[in-house]
C-alpha positions as CSV (number, residue, x, y, z in Angstrom):
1,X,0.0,0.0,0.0
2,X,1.3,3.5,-1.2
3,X,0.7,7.1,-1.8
4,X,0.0,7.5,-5.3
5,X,1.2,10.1,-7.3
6,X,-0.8,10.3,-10.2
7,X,-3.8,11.1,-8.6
8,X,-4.8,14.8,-7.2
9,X,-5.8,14.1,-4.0
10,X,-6.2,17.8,-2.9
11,X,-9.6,18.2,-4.7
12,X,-11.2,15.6,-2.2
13,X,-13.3,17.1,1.2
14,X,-11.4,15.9,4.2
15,X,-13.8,15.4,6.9
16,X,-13.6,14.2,10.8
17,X,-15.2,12.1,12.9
18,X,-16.6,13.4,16.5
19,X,-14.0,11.6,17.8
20,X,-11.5,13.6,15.4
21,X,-10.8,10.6,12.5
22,X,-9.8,12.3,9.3
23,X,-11.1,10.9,6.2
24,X,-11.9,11.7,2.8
25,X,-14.8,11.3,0.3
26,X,-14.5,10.7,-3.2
27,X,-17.2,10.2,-5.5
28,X,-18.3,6.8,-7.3
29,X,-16.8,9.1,-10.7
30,X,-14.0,10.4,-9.1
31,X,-13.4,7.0,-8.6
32,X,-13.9,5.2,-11.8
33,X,-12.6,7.7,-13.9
34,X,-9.8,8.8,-11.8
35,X,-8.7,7.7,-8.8
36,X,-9.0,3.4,-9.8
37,X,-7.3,3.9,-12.7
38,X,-4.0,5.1,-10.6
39,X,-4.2,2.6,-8.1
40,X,-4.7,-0.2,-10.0
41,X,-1.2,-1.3,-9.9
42,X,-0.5,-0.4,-6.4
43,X,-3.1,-1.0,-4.3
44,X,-4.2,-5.1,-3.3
45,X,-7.4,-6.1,-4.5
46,X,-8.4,-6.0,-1.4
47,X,-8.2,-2.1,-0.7
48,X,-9.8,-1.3,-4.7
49,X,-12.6,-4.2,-3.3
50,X,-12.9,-1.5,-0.1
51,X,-13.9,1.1,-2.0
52,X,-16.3,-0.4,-4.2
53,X,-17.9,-1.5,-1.0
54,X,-18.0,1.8,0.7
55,X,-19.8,3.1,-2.5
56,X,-22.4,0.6,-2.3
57,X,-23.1,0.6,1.3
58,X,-23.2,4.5,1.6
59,X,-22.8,5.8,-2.2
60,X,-19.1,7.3,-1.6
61,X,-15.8,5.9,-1.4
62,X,-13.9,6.6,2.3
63,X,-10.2,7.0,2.6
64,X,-8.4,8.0,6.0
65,X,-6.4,11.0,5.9
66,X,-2.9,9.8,6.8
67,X,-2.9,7.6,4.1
68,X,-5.6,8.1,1.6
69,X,-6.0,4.3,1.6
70,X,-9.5,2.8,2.4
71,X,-10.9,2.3,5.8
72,X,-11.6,-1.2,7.2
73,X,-12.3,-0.3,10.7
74,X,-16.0,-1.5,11.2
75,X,-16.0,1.0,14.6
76,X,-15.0,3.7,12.5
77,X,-17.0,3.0,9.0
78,X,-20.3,3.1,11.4
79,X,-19.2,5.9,12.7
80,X,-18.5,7.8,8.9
81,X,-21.8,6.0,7.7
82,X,-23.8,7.6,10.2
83,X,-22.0,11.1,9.7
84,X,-22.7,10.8,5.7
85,X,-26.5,9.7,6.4
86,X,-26.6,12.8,8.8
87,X,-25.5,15.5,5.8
88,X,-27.7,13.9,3.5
């Protein structure tokens, strides 16, 4: 798992749990047409499989801010779940 460069990660919303977890939101576009493309190579099947779960369980993709790889944390995906429910 690595930063990738080909991907401008500055146009995505950073966010933050009420507990203070950073993450960011990327759309199901962003992510097709952009972001997958990039990591394709880099990331496991496992983080691009992630995403695509995150998009169907709450219609965005979630990475954490340290990292901008996906979030596994079931504690903390409740957590962003409810927060992106809440906005809607």
């Amino acid at each position: 798992m690595e930063f990738v460069q080909d991907f401008d990660y500055s146009q995505l919303e950073l966010h933050r749990t009420s507990y203070g977890l950073g993450y960011y939101t990327i759309t199901p576009e962003q992510w097709e047409e952009e972001l997958k493309p990039a990591v394709k190579e880099d990331w496991s099947e496992y983080d691009i499989n992630l995403v695509e779960i995150h998009i169907k369980n709450c219609g965005l993709g979630i990475l954490d801010e340290a990292f901008y790889m996906p979030i596994d944390n079931e504690y903390d995906l409740d957590a962003i779940y409810n927060d992106i429910e809440e906005s809607k």
